[in-house]
C-alpha positions in Angstrom: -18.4 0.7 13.8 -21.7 2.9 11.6 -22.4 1.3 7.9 -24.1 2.8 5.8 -26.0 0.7 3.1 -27.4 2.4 0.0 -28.0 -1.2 -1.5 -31.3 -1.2 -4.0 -31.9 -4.8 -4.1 -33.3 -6.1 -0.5 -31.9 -9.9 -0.6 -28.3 -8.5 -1.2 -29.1 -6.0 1.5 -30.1 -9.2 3.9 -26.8 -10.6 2.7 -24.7 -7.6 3.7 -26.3 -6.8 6.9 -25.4 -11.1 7.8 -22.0 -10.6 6.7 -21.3 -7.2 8.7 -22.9 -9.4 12.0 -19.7 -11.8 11.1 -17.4 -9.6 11.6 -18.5 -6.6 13.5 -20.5 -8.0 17.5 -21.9 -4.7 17.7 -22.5 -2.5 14.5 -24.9 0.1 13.8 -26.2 -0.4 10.8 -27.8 3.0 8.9 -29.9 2.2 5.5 -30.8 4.7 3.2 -33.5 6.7 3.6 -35.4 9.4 1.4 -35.0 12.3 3.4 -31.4 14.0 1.9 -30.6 15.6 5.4 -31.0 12.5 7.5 -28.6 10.5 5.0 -26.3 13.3 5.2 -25.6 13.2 8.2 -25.6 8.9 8.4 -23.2 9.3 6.0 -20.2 11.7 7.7 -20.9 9.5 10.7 -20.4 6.1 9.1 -16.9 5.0 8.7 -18.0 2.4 6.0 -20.6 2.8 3.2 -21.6 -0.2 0.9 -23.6 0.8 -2.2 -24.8 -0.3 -6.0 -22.7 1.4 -8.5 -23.8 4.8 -9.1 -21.0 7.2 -10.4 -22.8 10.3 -8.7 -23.3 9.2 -5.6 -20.2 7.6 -5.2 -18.5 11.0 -5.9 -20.5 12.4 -2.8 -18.9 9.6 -0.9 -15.5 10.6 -1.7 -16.1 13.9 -0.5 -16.4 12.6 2.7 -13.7 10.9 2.7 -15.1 7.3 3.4 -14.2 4.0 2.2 -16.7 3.0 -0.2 -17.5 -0.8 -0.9 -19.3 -0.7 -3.9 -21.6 -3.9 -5.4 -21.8 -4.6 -8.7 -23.2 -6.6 -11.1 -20.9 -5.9 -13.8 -17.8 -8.3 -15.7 -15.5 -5.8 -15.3 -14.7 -2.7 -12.6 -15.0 0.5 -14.0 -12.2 2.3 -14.5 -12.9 5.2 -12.3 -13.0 2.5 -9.4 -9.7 1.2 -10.1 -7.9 4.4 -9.9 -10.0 5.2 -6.4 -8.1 4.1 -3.1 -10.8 4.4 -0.9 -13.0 1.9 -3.4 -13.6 -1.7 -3.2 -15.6 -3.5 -5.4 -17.6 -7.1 -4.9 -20.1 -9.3 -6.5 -20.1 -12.3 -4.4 -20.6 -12.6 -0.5 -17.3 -13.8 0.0 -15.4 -11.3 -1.8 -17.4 -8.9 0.7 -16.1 -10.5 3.7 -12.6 -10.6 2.8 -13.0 -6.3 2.2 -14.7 -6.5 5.5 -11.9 -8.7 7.2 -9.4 -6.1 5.9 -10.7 -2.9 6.8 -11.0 -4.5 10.7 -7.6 -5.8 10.7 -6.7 -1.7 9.4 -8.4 -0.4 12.2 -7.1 -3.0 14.6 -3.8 -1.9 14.0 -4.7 1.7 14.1 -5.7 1.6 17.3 -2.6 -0.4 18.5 -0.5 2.1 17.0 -2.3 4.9 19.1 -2.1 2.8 22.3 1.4 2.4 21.8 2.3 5.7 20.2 2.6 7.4 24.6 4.7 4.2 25.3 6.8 4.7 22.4 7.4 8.2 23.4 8.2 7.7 26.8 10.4 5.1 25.8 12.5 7.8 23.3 12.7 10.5 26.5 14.2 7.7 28.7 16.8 6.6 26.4 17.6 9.9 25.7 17.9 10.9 29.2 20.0 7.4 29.9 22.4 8.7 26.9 22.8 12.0 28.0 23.7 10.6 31.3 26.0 7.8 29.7 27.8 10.6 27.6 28.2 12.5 31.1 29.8 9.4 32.9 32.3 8.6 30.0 33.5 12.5 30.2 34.7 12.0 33.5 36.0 8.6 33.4 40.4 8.3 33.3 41.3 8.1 29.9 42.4 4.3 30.4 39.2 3.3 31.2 37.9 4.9 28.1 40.1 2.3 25.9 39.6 -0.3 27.8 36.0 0.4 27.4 36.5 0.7 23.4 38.2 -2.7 23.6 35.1 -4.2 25.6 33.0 -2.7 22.3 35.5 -3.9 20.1 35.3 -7.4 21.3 31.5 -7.0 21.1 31.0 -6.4 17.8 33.9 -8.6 16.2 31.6 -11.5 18.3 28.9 -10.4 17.2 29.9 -10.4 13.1 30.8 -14.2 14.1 27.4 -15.3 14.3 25.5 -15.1 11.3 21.9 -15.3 13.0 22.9 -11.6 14.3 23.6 -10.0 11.1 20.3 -11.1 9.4 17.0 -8.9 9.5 14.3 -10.6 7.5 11.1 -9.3 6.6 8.5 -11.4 5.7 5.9 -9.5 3.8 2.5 -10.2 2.3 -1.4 -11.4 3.2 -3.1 -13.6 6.0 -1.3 -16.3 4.7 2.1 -14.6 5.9 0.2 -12.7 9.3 -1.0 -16.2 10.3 2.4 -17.7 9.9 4.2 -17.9 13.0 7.4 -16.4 12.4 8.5 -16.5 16.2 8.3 -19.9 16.4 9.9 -20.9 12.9 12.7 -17.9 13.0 12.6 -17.7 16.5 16.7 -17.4 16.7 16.9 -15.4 13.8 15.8 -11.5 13.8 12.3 -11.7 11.8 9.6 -9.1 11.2 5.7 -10.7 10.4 4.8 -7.7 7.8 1.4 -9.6 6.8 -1.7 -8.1 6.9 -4.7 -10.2 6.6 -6.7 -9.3 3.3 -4.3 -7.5 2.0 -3.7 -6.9 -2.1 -0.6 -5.5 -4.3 -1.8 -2.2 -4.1 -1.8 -2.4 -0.4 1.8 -3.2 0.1 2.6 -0.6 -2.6 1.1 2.1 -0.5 2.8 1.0 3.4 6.4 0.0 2.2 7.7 2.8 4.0 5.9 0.6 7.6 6.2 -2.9 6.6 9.6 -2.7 4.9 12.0 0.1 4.5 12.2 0.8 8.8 13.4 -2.3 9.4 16.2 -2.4 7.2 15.9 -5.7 6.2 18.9 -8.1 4.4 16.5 -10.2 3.3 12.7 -9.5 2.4 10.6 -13.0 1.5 7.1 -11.6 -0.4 4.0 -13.6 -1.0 1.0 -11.9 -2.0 -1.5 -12.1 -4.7 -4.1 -14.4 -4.0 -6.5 -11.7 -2.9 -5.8 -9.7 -6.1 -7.7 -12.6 -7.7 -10.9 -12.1 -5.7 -11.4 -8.4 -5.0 -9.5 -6.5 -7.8 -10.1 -6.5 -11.8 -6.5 -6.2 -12.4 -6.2 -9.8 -14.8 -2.8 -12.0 -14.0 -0.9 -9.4 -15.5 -1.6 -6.8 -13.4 -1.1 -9.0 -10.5 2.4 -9.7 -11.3 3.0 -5.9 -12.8 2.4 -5.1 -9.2 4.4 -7.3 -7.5 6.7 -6.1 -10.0 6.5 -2.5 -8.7 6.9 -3.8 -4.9 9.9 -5.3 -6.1 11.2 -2.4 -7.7 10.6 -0.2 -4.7 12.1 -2.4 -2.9 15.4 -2.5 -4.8 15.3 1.2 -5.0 14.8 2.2 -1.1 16.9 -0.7 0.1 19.3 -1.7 -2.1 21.0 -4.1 0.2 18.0 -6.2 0.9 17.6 -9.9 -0.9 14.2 -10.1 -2.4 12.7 -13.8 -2.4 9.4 -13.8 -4.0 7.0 -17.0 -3.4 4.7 -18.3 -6.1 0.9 -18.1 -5.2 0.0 -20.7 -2.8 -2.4 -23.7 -4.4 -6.2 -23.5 -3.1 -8.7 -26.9 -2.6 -12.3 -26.0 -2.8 -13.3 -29.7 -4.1 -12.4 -31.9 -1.2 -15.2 -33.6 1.2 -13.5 -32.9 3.6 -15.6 -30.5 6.6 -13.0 -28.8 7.1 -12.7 -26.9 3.7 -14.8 -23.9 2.9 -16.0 -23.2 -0.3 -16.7 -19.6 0.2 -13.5 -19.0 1.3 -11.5 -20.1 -1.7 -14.3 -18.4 -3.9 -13.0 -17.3 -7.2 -9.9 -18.8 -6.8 -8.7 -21.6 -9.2 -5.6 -23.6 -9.3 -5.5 -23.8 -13.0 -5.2 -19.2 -12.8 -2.7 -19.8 -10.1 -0.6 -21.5 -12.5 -0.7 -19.0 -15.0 0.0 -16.3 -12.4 3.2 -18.4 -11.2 4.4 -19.1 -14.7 4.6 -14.9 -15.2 6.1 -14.3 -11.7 8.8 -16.8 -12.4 9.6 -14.6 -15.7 9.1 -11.6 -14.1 12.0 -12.9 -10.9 14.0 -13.8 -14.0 14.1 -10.5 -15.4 14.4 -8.7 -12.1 17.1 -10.9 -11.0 15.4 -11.7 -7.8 14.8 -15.2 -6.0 11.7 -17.0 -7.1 10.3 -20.1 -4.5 8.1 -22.4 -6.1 6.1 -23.0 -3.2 3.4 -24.4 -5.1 4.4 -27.7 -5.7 5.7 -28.2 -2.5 2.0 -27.8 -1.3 -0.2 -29.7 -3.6 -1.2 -33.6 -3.8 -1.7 -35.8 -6.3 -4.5 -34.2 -7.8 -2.9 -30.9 -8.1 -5.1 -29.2 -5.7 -3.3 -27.7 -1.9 -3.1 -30.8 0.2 -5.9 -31.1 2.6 -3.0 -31.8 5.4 -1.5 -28.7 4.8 -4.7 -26.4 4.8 -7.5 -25.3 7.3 -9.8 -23.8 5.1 -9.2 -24.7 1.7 -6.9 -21.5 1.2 -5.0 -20.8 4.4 -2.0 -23.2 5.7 -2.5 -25.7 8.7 0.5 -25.7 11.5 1.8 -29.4 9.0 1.9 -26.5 5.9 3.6 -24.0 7.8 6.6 -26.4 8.9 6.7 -27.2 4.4 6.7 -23.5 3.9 9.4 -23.2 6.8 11.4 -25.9 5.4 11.1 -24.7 1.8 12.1 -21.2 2.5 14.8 -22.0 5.0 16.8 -24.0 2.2 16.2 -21.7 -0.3 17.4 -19.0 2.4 20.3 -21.3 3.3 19.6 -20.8 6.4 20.5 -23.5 9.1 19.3 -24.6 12.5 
């Protein structure tokens, strides 16, 4: 992938060329230079440009249609920023590796959808053609087959409503906490959709509903998302659960059937010895915000009449902070926190094995 860096101050320019290399085995890096023309055309070749906050030249960017990942100094995102959804903001190296992790994981998938996009379409033509055929065959066959045929489908499908495991269709919807979680193995007998997307934010399931949710059709939809919100937007706990408020609301409104379950935030650990937790990946997160956050999402489940899990004190020791058993990093679950989320969520789900 081509990054283009129009960074002015040369240590945080070391820092994101480091951080790109952690990500990216094979970048091409392209700095700023002074010769208009030559940046010109760096810029409509890079797919990524990370600059210092200058309203003019981000501008430019957009004209290009880029993604922009702009560094800044500053308490608070400008407002301009916040309304732009090709712009993500940082201040700390950590915040700009979670961006980074996100836009690989969007290309990632891009490309599997255009791998698969042929397959897919070859599949269509052959079911179409097996219909067609079907339809063809059931024309010709003696009207006694033919009911003992709708019979056979009749039998089918009253089995079939017999076994609740068959009828469900659950969507489980958020961040890398929920694209990490191995669905297959915990819902394995149950028909279950892994919607996470690894740095993902509220405004990023607002946008792909539509692919993560609505074409599935799902009875039941279990969200957890937020805990990047607190690192790479400027939207306050408010605006956090204002969104997930929204997601919710779509939700209802494009599939009315569905049962929303929305977790709290998950606890973090950035103050335990033990090697195994990272620092940089908790960053900004505290448990003492998560609380606050959870205390308004409870309200706002209230109030929209959906099913709030308090996950977080199933995941938190005697401290208060996320149980070093259950974690990896500090932030993301451990295979021991995955089988509490599982157990949590399949008796709030009343769902039995």
């Amino acid at each position: 992938m081509i990054y283009y860096i129009s960074v002015r101050n040369k240590i945080e320019n070391d820092n994101i060329r480091k951080t790109i290399k952690e990500f990216d085995k094979n970048p091409t890096i392209v700095s700023e230079t002074k010769n208009i023309n030559d940046d010109i055309k760096n810029i409509k070749k890079a797919k990524i440009i990370i600059t210092d906050y200058d309203k003019g030249k981000i501008e430019e960017y957009n004209k290009y249609k880029k993604i922009v990942i702009v560094f800044t100094s500053k308490k608070k995102t400008p407002e301009e920023l916040l309304d732009n959804k090709n712009c993500f903001t940082y201040k700390k190296r950590n915040e700009l590796r979670e961006i980074l992790c996100y836009q690989l994981n969007q290309r990632n998938h891009m490309k599997k959808i255009l791998f698969y996009s042929p397959i897919v379409l070859i599949g269509i033509i052959i079911l179409i053609g097996g219909i067609m055929f079907s339809l063809n065959k059931i024309e010709n066959t003696h009207s006694k087959e033919k009911e003992e045929t709708k019979e056979d489908i009749k039998e089918e499908e009253e089995n079939k409503n017999l076994d609740p495991k068959k009828a469900e269709n659950i969507v489980f919807l958020g961040d890398s906490l929920t694209e990490e979680y191995d669905i297959l193995k915990f819902f394995g007998d149950y028909p279950s959709i892994n919607s996470g997307v690894s740095g993902y934010c509220t405004d990023n399931i607002i946008d792909n509903l539509e692919n993560f949710v609505y074409e599935y059709n799902p009875t039941k939809v279990v969200l957890l998302i937020g805990t990047n919100d607190i690192c790479i937007r400027d939207y306050g706990n408010t605006g956090i659960v204002d969104n997930i408020k929204k997601i919710v609301r779509y939700i209802k409104k494009n599939r009315s059937k569905a049962k929303i379950y929305v977790e709290s935030l998950y606890p973090v650990n950035g103050v335990s010895t033990d090697p195994k937790i990272s620092q940089w990946m908790v960053g900004d997160r505290t448990n003492s915000q998560i609380i606050e956050i959870n205390k308004l999402l409870k309200k706002m489940c209230e109030e929209e009449k959906v099913e709030y899990i308090d996950m977080y004190q199933e995941l938190i020791d005697e401290e208060g902070n996320l149980n070093v058993d259950y974690t990896r990093d500090g932030l993301h679950m451990s295979e021991e926190g995955y089988k509490v989320v599982t157990k949590k969520i399949k008796e709030v789900l009343e769902i039995n094995d």
